[in-house]
mmCIF file of the N, C-alpha and C atoms, coordinates in Angstrom:
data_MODEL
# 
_entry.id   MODEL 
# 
loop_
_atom_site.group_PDB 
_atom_site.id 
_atom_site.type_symbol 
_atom_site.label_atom_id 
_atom_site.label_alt_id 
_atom_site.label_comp_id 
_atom_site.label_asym_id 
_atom_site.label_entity_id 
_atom_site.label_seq_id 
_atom_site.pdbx_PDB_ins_code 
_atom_site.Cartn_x 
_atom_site.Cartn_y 
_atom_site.Cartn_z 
_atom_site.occupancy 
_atom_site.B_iso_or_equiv 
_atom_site.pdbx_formal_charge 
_atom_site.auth_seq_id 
_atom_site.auth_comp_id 
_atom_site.auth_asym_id 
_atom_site.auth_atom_id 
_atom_site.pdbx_PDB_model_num 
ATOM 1   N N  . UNK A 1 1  ? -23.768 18.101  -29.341 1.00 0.00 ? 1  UNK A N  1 
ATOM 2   C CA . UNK A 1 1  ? -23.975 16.919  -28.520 1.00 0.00 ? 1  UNK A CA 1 
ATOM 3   C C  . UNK A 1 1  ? -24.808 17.318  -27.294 1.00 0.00 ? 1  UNK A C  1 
ATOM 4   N N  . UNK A 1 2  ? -26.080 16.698  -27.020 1.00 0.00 ? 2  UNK A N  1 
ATOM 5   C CA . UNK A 1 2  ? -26.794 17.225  -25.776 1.00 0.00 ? 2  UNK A CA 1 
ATOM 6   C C  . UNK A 1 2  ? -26.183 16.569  -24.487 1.00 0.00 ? 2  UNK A C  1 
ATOM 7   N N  . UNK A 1 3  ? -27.244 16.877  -23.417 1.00 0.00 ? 3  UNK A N  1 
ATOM 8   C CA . UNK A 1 3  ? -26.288 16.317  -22.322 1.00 0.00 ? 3  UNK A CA 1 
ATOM 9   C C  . UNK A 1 3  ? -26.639 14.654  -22.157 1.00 0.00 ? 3  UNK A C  1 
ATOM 10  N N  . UNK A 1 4  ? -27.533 14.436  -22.662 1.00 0.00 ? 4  UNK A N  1 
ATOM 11  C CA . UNK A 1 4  ? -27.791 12.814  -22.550 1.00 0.00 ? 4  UNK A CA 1 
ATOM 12  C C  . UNK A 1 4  ? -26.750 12.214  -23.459 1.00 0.00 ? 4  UNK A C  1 
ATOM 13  N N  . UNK A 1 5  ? -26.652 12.286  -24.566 1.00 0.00 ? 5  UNK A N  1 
ATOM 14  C CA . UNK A 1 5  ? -25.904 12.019  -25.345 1.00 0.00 ? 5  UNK A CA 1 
ATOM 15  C C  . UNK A 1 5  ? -24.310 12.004  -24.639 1.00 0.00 ? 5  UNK A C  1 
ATOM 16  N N  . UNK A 1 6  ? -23.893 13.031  -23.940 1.00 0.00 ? 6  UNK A N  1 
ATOM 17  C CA . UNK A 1 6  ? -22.476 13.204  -23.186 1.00 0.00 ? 6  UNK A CA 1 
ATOM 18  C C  . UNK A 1 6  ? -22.295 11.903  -22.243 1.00 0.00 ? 6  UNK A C  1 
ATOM 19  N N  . UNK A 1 7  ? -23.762 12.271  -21.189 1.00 0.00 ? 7  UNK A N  1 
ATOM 20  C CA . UNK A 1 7  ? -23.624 11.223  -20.661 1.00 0.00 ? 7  UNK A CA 1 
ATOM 21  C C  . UNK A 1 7  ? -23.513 9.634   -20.825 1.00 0.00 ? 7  UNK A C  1 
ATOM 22  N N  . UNK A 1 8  ? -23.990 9.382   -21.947 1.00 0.00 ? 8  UNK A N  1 
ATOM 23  C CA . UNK A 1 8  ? -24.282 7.805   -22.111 1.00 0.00 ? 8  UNK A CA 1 
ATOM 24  C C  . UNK A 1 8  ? -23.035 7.782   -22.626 1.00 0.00 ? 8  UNK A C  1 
ATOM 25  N N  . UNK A 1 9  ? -21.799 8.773   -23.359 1.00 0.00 ? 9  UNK A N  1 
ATOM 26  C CA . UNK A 1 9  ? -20.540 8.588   -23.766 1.00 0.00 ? 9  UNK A CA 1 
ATOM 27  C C  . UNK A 1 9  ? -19.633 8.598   -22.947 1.00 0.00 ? 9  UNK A C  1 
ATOM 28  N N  . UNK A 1 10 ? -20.102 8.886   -21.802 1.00 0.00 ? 10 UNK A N  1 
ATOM 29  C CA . UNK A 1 10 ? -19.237 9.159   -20.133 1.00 0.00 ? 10 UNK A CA 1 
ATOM 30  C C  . UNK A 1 10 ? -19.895 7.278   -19.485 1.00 0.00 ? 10 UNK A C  1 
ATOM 31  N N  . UNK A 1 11 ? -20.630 7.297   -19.990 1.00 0.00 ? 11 UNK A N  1 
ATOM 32  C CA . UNK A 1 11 ? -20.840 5.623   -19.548 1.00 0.00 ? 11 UNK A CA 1 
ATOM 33  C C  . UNK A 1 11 ? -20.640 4.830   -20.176 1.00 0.00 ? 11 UNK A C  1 
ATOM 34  N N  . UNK A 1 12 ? -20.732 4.889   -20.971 1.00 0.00 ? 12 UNK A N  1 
ATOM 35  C CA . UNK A 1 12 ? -19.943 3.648   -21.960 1.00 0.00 ? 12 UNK A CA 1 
ATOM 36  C C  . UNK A 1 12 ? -18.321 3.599   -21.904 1.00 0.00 ? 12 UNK A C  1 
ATOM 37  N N  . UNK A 1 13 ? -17.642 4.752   -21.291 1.00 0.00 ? 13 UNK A N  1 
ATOM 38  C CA . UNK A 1 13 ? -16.481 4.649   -20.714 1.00 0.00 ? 13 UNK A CA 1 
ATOM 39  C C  . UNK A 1 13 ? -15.831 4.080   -19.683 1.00 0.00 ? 13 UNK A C  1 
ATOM 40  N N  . UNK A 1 14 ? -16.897 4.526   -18.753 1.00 0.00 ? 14 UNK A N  1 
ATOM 41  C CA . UNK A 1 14 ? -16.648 3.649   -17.666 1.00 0.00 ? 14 UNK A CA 1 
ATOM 42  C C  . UNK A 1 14 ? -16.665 2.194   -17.514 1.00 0.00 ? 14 UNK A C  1 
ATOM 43  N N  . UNK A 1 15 ? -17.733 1.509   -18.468 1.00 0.00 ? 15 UNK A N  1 
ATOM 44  C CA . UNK A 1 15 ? -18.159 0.774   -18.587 1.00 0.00 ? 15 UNK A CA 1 
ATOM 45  C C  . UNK A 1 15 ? -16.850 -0.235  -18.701 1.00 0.00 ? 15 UNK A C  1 
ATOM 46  N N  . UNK A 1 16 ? -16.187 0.464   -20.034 1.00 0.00 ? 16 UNK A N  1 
ATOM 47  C CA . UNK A 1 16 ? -14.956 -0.091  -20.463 1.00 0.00 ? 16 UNK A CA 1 
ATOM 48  C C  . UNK A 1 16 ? -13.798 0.058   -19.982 1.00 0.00 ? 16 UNK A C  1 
ATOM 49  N N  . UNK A 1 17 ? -13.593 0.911   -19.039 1.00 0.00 ? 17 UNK A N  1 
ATOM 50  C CA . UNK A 1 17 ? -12.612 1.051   -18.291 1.00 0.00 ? 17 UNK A CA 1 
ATOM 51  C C  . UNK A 1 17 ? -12.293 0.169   -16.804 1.00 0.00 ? 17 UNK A C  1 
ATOM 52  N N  . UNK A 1 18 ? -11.990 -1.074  -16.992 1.00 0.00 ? 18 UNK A N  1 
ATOM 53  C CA . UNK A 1 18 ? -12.160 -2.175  -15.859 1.00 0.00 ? 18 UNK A CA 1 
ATOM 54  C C  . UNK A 1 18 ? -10.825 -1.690  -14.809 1.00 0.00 ? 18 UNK A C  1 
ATOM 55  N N  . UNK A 1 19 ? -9.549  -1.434  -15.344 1.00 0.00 ? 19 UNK A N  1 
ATOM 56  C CA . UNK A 1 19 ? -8.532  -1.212  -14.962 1.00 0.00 ? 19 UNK A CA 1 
ATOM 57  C C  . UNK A 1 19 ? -8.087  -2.661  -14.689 1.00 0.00 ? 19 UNK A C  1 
ATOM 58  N N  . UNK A 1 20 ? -7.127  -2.510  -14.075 1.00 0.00 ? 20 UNK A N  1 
ATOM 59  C CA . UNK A 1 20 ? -5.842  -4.254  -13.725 1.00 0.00 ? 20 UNK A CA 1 
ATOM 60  C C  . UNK A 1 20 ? -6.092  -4.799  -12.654 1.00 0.00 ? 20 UNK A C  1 
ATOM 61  N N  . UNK A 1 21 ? -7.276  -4.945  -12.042 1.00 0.00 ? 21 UNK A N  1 
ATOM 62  C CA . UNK A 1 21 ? -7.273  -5.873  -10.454 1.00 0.00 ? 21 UNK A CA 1 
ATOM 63  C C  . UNK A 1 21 ? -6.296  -6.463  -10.189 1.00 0.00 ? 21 UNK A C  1 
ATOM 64  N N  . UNK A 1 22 ? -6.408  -7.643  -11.386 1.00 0.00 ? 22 UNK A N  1 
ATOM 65  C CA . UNK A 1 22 ? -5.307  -8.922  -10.542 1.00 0.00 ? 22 UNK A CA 1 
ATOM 66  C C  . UNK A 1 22 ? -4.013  -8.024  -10.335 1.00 0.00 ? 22 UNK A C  1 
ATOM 67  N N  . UNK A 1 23 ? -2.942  -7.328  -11.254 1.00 0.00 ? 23 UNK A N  1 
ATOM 68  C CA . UNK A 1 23 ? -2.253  -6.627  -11.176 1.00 0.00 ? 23 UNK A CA 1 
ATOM 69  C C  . UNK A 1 23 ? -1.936  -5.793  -9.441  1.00 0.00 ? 23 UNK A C  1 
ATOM 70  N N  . UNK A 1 24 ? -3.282  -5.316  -9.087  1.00 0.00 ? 24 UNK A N  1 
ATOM 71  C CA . UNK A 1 24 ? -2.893  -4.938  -8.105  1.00 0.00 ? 24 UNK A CA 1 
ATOM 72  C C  . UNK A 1 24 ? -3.038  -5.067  -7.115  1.00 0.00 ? 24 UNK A C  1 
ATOM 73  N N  . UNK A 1 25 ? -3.808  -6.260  -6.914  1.00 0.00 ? 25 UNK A N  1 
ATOM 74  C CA . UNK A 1 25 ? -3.780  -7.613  -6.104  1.00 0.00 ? 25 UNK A CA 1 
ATOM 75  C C  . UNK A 1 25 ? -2.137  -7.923  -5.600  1.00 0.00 ? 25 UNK A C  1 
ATOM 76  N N  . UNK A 1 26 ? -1.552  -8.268  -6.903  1.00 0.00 ? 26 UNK A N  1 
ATOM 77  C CA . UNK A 1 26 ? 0.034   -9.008  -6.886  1.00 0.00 ? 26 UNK A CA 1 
ATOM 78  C C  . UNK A 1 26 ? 0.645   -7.954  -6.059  1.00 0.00 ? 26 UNK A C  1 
ATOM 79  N N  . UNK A 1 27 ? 0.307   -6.768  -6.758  1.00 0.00 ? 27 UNK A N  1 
ATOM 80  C CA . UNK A 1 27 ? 1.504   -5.622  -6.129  1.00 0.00 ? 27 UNK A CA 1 
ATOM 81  C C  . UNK A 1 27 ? 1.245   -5.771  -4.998  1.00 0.00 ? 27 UNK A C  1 
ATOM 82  N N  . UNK A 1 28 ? 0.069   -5.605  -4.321  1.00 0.00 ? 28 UNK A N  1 
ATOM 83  C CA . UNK A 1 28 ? -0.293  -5.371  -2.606  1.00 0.00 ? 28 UNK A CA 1 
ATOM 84  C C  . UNK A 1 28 ? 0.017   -6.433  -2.014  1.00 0.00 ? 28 UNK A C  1 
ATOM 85  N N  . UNK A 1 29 ? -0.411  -7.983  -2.721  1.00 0.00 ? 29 UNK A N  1 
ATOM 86  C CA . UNK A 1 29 ? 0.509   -9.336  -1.662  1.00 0.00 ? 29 UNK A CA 1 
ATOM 87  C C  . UNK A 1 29 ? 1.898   -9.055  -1.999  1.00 0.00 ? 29 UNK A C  1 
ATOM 88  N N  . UNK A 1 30 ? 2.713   -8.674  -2.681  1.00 0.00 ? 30 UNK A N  1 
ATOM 89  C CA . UNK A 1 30 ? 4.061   -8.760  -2.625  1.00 0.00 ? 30 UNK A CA 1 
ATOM 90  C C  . UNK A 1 30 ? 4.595   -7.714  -1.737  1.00 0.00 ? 30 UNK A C  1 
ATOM 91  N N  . UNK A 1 31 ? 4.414   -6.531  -1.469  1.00 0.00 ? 31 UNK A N  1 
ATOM 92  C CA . UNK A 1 31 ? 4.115   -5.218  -0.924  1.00 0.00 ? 31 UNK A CA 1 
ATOM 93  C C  . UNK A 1 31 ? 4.152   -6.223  0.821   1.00 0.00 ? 31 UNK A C  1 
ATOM 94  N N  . UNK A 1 32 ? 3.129   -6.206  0.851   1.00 0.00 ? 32 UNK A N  1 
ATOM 95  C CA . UNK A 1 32 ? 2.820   -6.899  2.204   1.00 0.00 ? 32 UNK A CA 1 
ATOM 96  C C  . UNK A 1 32 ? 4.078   -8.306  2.448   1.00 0.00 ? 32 UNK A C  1 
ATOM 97  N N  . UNK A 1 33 ? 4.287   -8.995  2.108   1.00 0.00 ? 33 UNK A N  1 
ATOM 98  C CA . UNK A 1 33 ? 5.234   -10.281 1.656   1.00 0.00 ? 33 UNK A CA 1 
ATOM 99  C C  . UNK A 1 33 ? 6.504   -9.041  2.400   1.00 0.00 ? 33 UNK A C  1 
ATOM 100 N N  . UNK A 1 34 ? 6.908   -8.011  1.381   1.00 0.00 ? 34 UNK A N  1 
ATOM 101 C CA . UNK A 1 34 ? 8.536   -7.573  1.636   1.00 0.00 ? 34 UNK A CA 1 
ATOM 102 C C  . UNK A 1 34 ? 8.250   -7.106  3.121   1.00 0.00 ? 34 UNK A C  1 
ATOM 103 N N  . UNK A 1 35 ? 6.969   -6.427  3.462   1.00 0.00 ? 35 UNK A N  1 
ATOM 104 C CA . UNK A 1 35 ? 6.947   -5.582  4.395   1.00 0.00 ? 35 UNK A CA 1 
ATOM 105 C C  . UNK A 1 35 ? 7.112   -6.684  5.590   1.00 0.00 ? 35 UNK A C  1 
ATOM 106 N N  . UNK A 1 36 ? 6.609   -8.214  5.617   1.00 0.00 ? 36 UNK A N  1 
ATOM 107 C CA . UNK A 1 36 ? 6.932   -9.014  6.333   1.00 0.00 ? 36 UNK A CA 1 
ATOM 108 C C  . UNK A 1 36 ? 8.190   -9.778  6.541   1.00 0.00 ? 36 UNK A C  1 
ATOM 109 N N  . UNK A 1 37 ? 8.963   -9.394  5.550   1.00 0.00 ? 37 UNK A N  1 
ATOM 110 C CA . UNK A 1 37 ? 10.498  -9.917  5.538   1.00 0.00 ? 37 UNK A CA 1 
ATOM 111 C C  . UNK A 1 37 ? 11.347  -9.484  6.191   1.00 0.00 ? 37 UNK A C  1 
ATOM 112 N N  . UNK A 1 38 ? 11.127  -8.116  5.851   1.00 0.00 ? 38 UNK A N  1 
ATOM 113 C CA . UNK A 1 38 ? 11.876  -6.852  6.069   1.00 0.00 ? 38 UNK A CA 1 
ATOM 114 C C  . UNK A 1 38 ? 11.741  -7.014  7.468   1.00 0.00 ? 38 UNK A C  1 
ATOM 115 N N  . UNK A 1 39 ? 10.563  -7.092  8.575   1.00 0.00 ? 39 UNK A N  1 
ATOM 116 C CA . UNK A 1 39 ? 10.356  -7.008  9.546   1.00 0.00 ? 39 UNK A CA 1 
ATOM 117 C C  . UNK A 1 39 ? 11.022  -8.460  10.632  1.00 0.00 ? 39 UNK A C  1 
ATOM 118 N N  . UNK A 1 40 ? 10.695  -9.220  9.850   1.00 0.00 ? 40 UNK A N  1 
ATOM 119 C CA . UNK A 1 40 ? 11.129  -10.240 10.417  1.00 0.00 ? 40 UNK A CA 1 
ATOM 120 C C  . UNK A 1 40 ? 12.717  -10.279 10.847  1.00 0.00 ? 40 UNK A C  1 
ATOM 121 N N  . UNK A 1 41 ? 13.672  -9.849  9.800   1.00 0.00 ? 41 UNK A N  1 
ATOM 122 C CA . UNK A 1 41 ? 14.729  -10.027 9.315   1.00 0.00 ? 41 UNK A CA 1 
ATOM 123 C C  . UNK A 1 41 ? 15.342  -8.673  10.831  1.00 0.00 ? 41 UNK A C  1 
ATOM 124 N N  . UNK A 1 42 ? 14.462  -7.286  10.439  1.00 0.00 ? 42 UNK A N  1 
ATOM 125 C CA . UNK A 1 42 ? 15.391  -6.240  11.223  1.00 0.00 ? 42 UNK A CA 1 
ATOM 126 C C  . UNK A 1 42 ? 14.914  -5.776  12.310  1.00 0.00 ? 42 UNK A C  1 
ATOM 127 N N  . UNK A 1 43 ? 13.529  -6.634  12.721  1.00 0.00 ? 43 UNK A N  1 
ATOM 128 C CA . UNK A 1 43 ? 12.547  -6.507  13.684  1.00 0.00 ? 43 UNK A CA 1 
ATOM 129 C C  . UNK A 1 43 ? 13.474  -6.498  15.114  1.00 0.00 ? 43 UNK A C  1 
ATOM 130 N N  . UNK A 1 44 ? 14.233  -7.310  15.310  1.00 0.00 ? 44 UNK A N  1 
ATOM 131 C CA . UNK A 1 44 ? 14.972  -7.398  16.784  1.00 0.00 ? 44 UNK A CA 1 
ATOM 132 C C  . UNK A 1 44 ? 15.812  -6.252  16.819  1.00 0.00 ? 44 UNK A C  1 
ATOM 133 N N  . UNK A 1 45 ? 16.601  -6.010  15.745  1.00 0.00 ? 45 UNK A N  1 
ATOM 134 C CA . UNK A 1 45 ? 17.789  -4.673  15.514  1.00 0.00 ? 45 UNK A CA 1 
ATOM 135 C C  . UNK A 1 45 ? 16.893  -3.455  16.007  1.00 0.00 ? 45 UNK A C  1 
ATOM 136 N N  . UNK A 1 46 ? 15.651  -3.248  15.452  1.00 0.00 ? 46 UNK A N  1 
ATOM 137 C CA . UNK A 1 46 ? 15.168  -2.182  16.053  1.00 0.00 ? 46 UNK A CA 1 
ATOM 138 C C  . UNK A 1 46 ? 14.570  -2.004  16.553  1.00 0.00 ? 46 UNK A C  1 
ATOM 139 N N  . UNK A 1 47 ? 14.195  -3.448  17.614  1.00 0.00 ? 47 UNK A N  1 
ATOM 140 C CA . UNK A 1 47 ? 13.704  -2.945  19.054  1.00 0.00 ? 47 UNK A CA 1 
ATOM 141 C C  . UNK A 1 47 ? 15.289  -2.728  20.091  1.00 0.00 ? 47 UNK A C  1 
ATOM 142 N N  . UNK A 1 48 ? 16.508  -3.203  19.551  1.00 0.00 ? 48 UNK A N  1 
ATOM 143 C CA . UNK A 1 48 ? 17.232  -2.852  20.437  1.00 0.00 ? 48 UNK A CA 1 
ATOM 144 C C  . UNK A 1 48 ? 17.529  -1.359  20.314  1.00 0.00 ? 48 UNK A C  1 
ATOM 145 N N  . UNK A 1 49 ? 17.697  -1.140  18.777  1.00 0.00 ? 49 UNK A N  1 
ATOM 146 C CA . UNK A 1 49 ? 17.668  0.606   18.740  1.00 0.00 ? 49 UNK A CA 1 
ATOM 147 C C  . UNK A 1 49 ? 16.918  1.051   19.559  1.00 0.00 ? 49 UNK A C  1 
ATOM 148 N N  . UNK A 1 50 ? 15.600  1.003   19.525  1.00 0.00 ? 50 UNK A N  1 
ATOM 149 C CA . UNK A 1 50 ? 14.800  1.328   20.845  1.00 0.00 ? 50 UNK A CA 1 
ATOM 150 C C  . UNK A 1 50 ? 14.929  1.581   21.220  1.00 0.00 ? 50 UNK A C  1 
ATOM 151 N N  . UNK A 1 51 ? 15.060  0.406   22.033  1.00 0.00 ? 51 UNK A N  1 
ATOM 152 C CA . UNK A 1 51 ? 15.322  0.386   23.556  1.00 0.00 ? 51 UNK A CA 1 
ATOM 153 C C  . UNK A 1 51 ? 16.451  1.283   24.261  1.00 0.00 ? 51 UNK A C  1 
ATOM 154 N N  . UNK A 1 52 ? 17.614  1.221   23.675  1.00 0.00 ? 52 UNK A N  1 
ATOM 155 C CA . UNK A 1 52 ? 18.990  1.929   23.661  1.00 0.00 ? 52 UNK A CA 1 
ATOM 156 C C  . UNK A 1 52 ? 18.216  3.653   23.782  1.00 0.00 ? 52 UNK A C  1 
ATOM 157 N N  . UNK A 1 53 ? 17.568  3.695   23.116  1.00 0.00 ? 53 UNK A N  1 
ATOM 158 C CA . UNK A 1 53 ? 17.134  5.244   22.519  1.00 0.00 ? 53 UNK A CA 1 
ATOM 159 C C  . UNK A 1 53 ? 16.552  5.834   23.756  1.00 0.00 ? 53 UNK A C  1 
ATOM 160 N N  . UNK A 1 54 ? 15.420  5.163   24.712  1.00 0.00 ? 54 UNK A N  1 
ATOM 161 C CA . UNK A 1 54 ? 14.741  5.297   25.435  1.00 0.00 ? 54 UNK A CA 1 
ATOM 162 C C  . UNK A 1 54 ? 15.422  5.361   26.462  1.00 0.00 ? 54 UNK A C  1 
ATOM 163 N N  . UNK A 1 55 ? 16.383  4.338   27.083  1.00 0.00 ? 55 UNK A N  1 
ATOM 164 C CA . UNK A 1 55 ? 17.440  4.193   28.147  1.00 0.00 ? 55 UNK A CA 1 
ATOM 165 C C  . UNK A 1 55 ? 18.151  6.005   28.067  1.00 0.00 ? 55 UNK A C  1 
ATOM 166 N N  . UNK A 1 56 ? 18.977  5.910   26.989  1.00 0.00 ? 56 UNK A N  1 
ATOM 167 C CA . UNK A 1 56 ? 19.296  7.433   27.317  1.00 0.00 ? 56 UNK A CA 1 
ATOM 168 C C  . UNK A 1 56 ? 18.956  8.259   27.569  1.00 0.00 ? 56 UNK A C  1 
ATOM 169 N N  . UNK A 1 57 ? 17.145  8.595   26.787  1.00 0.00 ? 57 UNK A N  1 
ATOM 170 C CA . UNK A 1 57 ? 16.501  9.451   27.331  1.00 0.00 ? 57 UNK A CA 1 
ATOM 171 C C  . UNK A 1 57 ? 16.275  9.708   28.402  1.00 0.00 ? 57 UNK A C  1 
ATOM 172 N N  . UNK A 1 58 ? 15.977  8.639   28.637  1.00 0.00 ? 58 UNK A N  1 
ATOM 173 C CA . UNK A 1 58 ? 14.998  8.445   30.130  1.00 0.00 ? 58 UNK A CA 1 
ATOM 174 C C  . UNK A 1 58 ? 16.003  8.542   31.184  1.00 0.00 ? 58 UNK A C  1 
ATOM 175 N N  . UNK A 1 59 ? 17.712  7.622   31.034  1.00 0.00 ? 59 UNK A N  1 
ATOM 176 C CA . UNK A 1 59 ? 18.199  7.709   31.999  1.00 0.00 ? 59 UNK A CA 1 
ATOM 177 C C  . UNK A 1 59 ? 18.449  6.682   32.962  1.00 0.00 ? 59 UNK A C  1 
ATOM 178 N N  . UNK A 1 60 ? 17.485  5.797   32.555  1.00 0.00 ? 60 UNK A N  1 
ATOM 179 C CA . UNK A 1 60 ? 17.715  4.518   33.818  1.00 0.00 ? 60 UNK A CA 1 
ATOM 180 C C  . UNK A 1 60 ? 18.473  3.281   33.498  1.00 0.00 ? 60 UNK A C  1 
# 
């Protein structure tokens, strides 16, 4: 097999190899979706952790 020949078989691969967009589209809005839930939901709890955290450090 020469190297042109390799190559045009290395492209016609690619060619066909589209992979799952929409797929990972969904994953990344849902991904993003929990990461906004999650935040919403424990967002106040851990700014008081925080805050608490910093007070001791700091002292005041």
């Amino acid at each position: 097999m020469t190297i042109i020949q390799r190559m045009a078989a290395v492209a016609t691969r690619l060619r066909e190899d589209r992979g799952d967009v929409p797929g990972w589209v969904l994953i990344t809005l849902m991904t993003a979706g929990l990461v906004v839930l999650i935040w919403a939901l424990a967002g106040p709890a851990l700014s008081e952790i925080f805050q608490n955290a910093i007070t001791k450090v700091t002292g005041l």
